[in-house]
N, C-alpha and C positions, 0 to 999 in steps of 0.2 A: 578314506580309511574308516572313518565314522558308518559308512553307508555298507559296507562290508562286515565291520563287526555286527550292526543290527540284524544285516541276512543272516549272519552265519548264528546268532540267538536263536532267529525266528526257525533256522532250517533245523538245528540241534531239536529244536521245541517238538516240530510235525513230526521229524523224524523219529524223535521215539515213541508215538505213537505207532507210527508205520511196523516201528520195531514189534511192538508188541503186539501188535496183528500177523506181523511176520513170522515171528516165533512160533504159533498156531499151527501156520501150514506147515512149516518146516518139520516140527516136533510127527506128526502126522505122518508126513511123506517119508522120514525117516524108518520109519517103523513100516508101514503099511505100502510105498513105495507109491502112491496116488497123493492127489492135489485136491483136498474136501474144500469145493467151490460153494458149501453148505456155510462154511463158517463166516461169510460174510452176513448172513442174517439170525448166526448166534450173535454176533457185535452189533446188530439193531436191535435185537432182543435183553442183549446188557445195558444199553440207554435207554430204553423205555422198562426196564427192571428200575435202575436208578431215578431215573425221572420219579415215578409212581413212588416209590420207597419215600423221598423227598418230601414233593406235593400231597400226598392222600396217607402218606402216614408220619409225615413229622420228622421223620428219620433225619440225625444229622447227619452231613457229608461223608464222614470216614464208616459211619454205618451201614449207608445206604451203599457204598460201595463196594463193602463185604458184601452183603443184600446182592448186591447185582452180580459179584464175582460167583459167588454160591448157586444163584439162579442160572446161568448160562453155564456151570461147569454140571449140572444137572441135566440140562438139555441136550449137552452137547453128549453127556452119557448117553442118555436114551438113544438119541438118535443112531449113535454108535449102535448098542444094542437090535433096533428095529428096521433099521436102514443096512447097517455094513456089515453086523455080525452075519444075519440068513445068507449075503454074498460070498464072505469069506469061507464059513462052513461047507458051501458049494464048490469053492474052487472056483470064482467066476470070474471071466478078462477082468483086467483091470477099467478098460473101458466100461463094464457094467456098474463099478463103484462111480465112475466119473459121471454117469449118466446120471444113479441115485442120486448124487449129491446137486445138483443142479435140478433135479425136481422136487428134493427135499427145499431145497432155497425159495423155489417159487411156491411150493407151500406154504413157507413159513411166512414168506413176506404179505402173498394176497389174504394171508388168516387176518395176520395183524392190518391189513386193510382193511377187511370186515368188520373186525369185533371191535378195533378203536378208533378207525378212521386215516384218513390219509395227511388230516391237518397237522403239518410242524407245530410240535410244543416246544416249549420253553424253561431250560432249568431256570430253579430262582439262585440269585446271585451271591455267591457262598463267599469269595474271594474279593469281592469289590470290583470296581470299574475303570478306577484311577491304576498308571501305571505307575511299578515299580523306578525309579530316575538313579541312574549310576552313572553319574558326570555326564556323557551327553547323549547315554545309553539309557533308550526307555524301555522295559520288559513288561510286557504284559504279565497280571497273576496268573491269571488262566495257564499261560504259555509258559509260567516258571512254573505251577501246579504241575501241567501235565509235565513237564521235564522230568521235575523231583521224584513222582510216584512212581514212573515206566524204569527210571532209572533205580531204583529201590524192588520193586517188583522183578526187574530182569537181572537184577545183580542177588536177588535172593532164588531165582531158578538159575544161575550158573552152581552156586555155591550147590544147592540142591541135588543138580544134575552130576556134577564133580566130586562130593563128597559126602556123599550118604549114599547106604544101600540098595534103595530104591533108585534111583541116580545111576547109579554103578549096572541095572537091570535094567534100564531103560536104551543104556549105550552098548549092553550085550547083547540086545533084542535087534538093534538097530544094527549091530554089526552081522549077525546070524541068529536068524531067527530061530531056526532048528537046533543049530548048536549051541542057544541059552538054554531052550526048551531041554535039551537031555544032561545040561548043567543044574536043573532044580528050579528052574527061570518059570514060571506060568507064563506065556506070551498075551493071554487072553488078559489076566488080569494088569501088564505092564501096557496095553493096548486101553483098556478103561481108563488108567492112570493118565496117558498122554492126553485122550481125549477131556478127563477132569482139568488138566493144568491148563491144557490150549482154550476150553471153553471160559476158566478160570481170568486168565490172560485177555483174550474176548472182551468179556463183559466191563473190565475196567477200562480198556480200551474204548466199548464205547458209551462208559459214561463220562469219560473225559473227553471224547473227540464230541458228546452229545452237549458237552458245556462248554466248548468251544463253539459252533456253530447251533445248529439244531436237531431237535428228535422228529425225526418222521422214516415210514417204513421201507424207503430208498435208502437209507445212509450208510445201507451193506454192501453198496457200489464201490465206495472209497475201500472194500478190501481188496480190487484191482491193482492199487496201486502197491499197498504190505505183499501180493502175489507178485509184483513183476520185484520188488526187492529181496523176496525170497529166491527168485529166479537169478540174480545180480547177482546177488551174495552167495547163491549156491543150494538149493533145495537140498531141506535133509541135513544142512549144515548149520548148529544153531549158531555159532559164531559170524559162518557165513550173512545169516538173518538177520543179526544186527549190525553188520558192517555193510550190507545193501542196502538194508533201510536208512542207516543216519545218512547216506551219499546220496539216495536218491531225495529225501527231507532239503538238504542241502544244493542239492542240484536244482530241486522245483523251485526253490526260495530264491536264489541266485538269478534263476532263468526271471523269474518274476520279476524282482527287483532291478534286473538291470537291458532286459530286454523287454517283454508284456508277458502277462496273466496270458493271453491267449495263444501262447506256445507251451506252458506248463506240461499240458497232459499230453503235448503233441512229443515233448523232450522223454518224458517216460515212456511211452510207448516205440519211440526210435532207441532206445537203450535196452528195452525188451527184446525189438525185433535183432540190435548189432549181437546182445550177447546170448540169443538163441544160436547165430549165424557163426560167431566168432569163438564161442564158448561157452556151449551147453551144460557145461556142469555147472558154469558161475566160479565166481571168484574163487571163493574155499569149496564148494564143491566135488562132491568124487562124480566118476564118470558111473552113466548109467544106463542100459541097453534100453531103459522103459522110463524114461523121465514123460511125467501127462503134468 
């Protein structure tokens, strides 16, 4: 029982991070009905935003992480702009956004090879080292950090998306695009908005998965795993997005703990391939003739 409660810590922990890279594509594919395979190296561009904030300017923790949320929800504009906007204007397959977005990624990452190098950095130690002890439950800071903040973060974009006007246009955009568009909706600018909140989301994401583990310019691989719990939960479905991601946080931890580390990513990827096979849309999910 003891060994069960600690998985099921450690899996709450990952998994809301997952969550919150989840959110990303989800918010995205919503609106735009494609899967920006790009955003995985705006989340290695928000851990080396935060890292640098940190080290080379002294920034404490809760600043530097504004710093990195602000930084990456910038990026992720532009990119929008320079990358998706010229396609959408065109009318272009979907598959040409899908293509963009996976050349945009190897851009971003071989830059950030170049100009700072490939060697893993290292946050400096904000939280301490010693674990938290609750009877005969040890929690990591880190691992209750990352909890508290993804959880405060994605509970302030429900409230956001639910009850505020902007909010209110983001789920009329998602529902008909054209039919917000001739309600007063601009869809160009509720399309800049999703891309500020997901890159926003992003970057805290990975300055906390960066202080968990390490900063180097692979660590936008780990959004594989927030993409197949978007997929789980239901692409397009932000509820869906976090109810895939804490199962699949959950499921890795479990498989880990009670089986081996070296079926983890083998468990996610057979969960990918059942619920492409078994149900496409995902959990909460709607059905969709163009799911990428």
């Amino acid at each position: 029982m003891l060994q069960f409660v600690q998985q099921l810590v450690n899996g709450l922990s990952i998994g809301s991070i997952y969550a919150l890279m989840a959110v990303g594509y989800s918010l995205v594919y919503s609106i735009m009905n494609f899967s920006n395979f790009a955003h995985g190296s705006v989340i290695m561009l928000g851990a080396y935003f935060g890292f640098f904030a940190m080290r080379l300017l002294g920034l404490p923790f809760a600043v530097a992480v504004l710093v990195a949320a602000a930084g990456t929800a910038l990026v992720a504009v532009v990119l929008e702009r320079l990358a998706y906007k010229p396609l959408r204007d065109r009318k272009a397959p979907f598959l040409y956004f899908i293509i963009t977005a996976m050349g945009a990624s190897i851009f971003i990452d071989n830059f950030v090879i170049a100009t700072i190098g490939p060697t893993p950095k290292m946050y400096p130690d904000v939280f301490g080292q010693g674990p938290i002890i609750l009877g005969d439950i040890a929690i990591g800071r880190v691992d209750l950090a990352m909890f508290a903040i993804s959880a405060v973060c994605l509970a302030a974009l429900i409230v956001f998306i639910d009850h505020t006007r902007l909010g209110k246009a983001i789920q009329a955009t998602a529902y008909n695009m054209k039919a917000s568009a001739l309600m007063g909706i601009n869809p160009s600018f509720v399309i800049i908005l999703v891309f500020a909140i997901g890159g926003a989301l992003a970057g805290i994401a990975g300055v906390l998965y960066g202080m968990k583990y390490q900063v180097f310019p692979q660590i936008g691989a780990i959004t594989l795993k927030s993409f197949i719990a978007a997929v789980f939960g239901g692409l397009g479905s932000l509820p869906g997005a976090l109810l895939g991601a804490l199962l699949l946080g959950l499921i890795e931890t479990f498989v880990s703990g009670y089986l081996s580390t070296q079926y983890r990513d083998l468990i996610a990827f057979i969960i990918l391939i059942a619920m492409l096979v078994v149900r496409p849309s995902g959990i909460m999910g709607k059905s969709s003739e163009d799911k990428a």
